[in-house]
N, C-alpha and C positions, 0 to 999 in steps of 0.2 A: 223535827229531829236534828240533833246538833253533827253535821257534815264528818265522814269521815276520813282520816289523812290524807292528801291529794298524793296520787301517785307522782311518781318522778318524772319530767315531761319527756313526751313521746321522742320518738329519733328518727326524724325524716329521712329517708334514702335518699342519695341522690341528689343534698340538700341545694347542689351549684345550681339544677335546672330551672328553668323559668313556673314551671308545671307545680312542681314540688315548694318553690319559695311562695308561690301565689296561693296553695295550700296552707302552706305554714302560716302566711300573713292574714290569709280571711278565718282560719283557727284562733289567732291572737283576737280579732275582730270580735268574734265570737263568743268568746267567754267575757269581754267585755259588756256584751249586752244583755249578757246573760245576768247580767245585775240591773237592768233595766234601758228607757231607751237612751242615747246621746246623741248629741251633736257629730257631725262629720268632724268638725273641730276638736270636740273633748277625744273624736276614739284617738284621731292621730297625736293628741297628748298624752293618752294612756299608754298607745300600743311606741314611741317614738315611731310610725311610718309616716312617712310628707301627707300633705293632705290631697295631692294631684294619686298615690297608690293608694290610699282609703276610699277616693271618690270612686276611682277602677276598679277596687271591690266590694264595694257596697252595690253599684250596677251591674256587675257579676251575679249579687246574690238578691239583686231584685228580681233579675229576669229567670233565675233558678227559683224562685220563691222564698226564699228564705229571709229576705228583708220586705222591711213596707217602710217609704221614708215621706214625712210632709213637712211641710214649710213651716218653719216656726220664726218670731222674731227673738232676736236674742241681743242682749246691751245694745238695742239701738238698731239692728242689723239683721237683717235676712237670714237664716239656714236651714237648713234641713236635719230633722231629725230622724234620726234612724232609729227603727225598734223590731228586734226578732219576732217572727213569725212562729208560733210554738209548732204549727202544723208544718212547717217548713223544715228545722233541724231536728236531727233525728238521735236518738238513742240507742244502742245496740244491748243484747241481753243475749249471751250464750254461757250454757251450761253444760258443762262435758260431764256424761257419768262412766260407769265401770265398761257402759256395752253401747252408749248414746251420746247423741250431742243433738242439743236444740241450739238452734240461733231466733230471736224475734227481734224485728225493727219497730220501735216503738217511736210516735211523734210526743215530746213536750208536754202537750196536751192529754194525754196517757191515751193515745189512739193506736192502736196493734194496728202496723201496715201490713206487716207480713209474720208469717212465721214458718219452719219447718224442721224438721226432725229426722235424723239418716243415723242408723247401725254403724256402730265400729266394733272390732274386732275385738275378743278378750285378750289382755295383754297387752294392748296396743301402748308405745313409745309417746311421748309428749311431741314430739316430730310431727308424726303422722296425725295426734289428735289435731293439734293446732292447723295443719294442712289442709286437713279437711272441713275444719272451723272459717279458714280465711276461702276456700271453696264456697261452701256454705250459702257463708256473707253475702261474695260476690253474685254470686246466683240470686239473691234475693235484693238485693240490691239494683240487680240488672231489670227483674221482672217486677218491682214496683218502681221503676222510673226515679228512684232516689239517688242523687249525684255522691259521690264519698266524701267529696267536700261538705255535707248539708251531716255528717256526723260528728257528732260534739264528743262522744267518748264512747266508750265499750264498757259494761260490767263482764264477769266469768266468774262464774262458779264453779267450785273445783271439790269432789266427793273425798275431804279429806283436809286435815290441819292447815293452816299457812299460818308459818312464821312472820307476824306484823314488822317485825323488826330488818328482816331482809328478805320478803318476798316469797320466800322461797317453801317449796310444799315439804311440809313436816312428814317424817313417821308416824304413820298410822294409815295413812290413805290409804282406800279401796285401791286405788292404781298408786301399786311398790314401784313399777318403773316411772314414775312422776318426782318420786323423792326426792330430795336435793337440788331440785328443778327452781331455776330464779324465772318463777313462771311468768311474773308482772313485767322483766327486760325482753324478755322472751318474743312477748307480745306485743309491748309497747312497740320492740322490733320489728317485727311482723305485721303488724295492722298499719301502722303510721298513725295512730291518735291516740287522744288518753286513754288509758286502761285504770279499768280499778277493780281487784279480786278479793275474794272472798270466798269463805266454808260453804257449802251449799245448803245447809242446813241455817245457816246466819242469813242466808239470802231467801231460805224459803218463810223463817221469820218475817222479815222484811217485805215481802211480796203479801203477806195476810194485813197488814197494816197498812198496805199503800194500793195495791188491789184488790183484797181481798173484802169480807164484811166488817174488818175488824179494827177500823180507822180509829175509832175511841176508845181502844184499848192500850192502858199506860204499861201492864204486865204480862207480858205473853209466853208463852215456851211453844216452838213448832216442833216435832218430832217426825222425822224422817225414816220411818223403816225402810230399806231396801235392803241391797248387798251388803251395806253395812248401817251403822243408828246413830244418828248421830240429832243433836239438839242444837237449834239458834231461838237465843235472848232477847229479848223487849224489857227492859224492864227502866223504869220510871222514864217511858215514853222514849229511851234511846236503844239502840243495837248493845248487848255487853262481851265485850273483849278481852275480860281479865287483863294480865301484866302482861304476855305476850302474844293473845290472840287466838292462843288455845281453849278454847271452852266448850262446854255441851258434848264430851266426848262420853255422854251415858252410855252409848253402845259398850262399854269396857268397863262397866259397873259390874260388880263380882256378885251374879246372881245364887251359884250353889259351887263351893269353896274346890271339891272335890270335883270338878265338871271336867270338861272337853277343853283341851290346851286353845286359845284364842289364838290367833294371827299376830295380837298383841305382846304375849309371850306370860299371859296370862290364864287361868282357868276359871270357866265357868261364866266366862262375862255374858253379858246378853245378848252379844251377837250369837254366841254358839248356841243361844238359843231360841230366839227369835227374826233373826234375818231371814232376808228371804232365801240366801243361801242355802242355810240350812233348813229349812223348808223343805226347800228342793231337791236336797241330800232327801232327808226322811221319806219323802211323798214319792224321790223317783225308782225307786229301787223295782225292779220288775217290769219298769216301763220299759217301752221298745224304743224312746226318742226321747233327750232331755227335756225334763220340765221346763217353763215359765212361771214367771209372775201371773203372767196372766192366764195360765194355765190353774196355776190357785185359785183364783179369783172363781173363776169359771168352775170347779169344779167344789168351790164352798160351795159359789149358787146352789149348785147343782144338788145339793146336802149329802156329798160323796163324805161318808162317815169320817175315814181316815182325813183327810184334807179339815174337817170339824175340828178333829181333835185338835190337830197339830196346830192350827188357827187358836184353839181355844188358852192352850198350852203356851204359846206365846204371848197371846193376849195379858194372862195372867202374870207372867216375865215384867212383858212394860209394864205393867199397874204398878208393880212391885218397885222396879226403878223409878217409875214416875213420883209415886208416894214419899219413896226419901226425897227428891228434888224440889217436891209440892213444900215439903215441909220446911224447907232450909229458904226457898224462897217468896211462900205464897202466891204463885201465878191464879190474873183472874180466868184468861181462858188459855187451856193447852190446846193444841189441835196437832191433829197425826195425817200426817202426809203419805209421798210415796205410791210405790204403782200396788200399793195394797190399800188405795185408797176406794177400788170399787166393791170391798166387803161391805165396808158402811158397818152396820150393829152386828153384824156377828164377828168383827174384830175391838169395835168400839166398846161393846158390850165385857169382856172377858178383863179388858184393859181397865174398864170401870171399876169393877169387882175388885182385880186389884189395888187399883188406885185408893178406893174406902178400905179397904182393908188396912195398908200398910200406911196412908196418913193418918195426923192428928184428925179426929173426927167431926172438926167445926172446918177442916181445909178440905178434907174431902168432899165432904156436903156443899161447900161453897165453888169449890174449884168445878168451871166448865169445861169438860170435854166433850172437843166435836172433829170432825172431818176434814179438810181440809176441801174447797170448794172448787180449788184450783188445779186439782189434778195433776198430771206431769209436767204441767206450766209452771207450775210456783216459784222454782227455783230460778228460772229465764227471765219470767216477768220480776223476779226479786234481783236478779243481774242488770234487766234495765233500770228499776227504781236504783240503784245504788248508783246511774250516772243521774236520773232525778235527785237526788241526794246532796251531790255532791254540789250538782248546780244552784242549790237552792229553790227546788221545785217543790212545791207540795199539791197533790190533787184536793183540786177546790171541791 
């Protein structure tokens, strides 16, 4: 897949200290080899650093692991070739959503070092997400022995639009206070290394083709139900962006004209009537304690009649939306994600139904719909693959 736009480079703190420039210099190191191995000689022509500050940090990132360097002869002459260690630098993948944030550390190699998952507040400020994001990190960073130096970049997925053009989170996001937010400076800020963001729905795309079963698929659609619906694009084997990066916003597809005023400023879209939000509006009324997702989930199993419907009733919603979009673009497989991803056929089922109904009937027939295998990982492990991405990495 063809790399997409390198974000704008990071902004070290503190850039006078010794700590910080020795960061930034074995950073620069780093992306150089990340095109394969060199010579001690060729990095410190790439990067302009002397060759006496390239040899100090290449033995820096030997003894951290992250380099393996052997002798080679070169025009006549002895040196040493450096070449990254994939198991040594690392990747970062956090995805903030409306009530959560995962972070995972992923090696090169697509090896999950770590991963974890921690509750935030409804409402919560982009302040406080990220705070608890660079928390997080640190925490998982400390507890699998991975230096910060040995991270080559961050993805983040963000439940909601980003303007490609300036960074910054569009109207519509599930989190209104993110808005106007230049979330990529933000972070770049914040983290001290590359960042590179993206719709969580384009990253949970992304993570079915890079971990998931769906590597040889040239055209894909992932659908995301949750708080809100939102779709990411595959199609002739790249991510698709449109002109400014807004796409897949099916969630705001005008299911019945006359309907429930959207968040959008719209009626009848398909969040008001298949998120889980609303769900949860319908199912909790009489309850003594707010519903879950996974309170759904649980009580489909369970074949709680009301809980059926409202499942079956949405189901038929997405088919509906998905049918126009099957048709306009021919996806070979869709897959539906999300923490409504433990129904399995009694949400896939309804979705089908629609889906044949409302395609041309040679797309319906053909078009596969499945599950998504990745669970509430999709969107984190598609936030690490997009620094795989960007590096040039493809899982062999």
């Amino acid at each position: 897949m063809p790399s997409t736009p390198r974000s704008t480079r990071s902004r070290t703190k503190n850039p006078g200290s010794q700590s910080a420039l020795r960061h930034l210099n074995q950073q620069r190191i780093i992306e150089c080899l990340l095109n394969g191995p060199s010579t001690q000689a060729e990095l410190a022509r790439q990067t302009g650093l002397s060759t006496a500050t390239v040899s100090n940090i290449v033995k820096i990132m030997q003894d951290a692991g992250l380099a393996s360097t052997e002798p080679i002869t070169s025009s006549g002459r002895r040196a040493l070739n450096v070449r990254l260690n994939s198991n040594g630098a690392v990747a970062v993948g956090i995805d903030f959503g409306r009530r959560h944030l995962r972070v995972v550390l992923a090696t090169l190699s697509y090896h999950i070092i770590a991963e974890e998952s921690v509750l935030l507040p409804l409402g919560h400020h982009s302040d406080e997400g990220i705070r608890a994001a660079v928390d997080l990190l640190a925490k998982l960073l400390d507890e699998s022995g991975v230096e910060r130096s040995a991270v080559v970049g961050a993805g983040v997925g963000i439940p909601g639009p980003i303007d490609r053009r300036t960074g910054t989170v569009a109207q519509g996001a599930i989190l209104p206070e993110w808005v106007g937010i230049n979330i990529l400076q933000h972070l770049e800020d914040t983290l001290n290394f590359p960042v590179f963001v993206d719709n969580d729905a384009n990253l949970g795309a992304l993570s079915e083709v890079t971990w998931g079963p769906h590597s040889g698929i040239s055209n894909l659609m992932f659908m995301k139900i949750g708080s809100g619906i939102g779709a990411g694009l595959i199609l002739n084997g790249a991510p698709y962006y449109g002109n400014v990066g807004i796409t897949g916003e099916i969630g705001h597809a005008t299911i019945h004209e006359h309907g429930l005023i959207c968040r959008c400023g719209n009626r009848g879209c398909l969040e008001t009537i298949a998120s889980t939000t609303t769900m949860i509006e319908l199912l909790g009324r009489g309850e003594e304690k707010p519903l879950s997702a996974e309170d759904i989930v649980r009580k489909a199993l369970e074949r709680d009649s009301a809980t059926l419907r409202v499942v079956d009733d949405a189901g038929l919603a997405v088919g509906r939306a998905l049918g126009n979009v099957a048709n306009l673009i021919n996806p070979e497989v869709i897959v539906v994600g999300g923490p409504l991803a433990g129904l399995g056929d009694l949400l896939l089922d309804p979705i089908r139904r629609g889906l044949v109904r409302h395609a041309v009937p040679v797309i319906g027939e053909t078009t596969k719909l499945t599950m998504s295998s990745l669970g509430d990982r999709a969107e984190a492990l598609g936030a690490a693959a997009l620094v795989f991405q960007h590096a040039g990495i493809r899982r062999s």
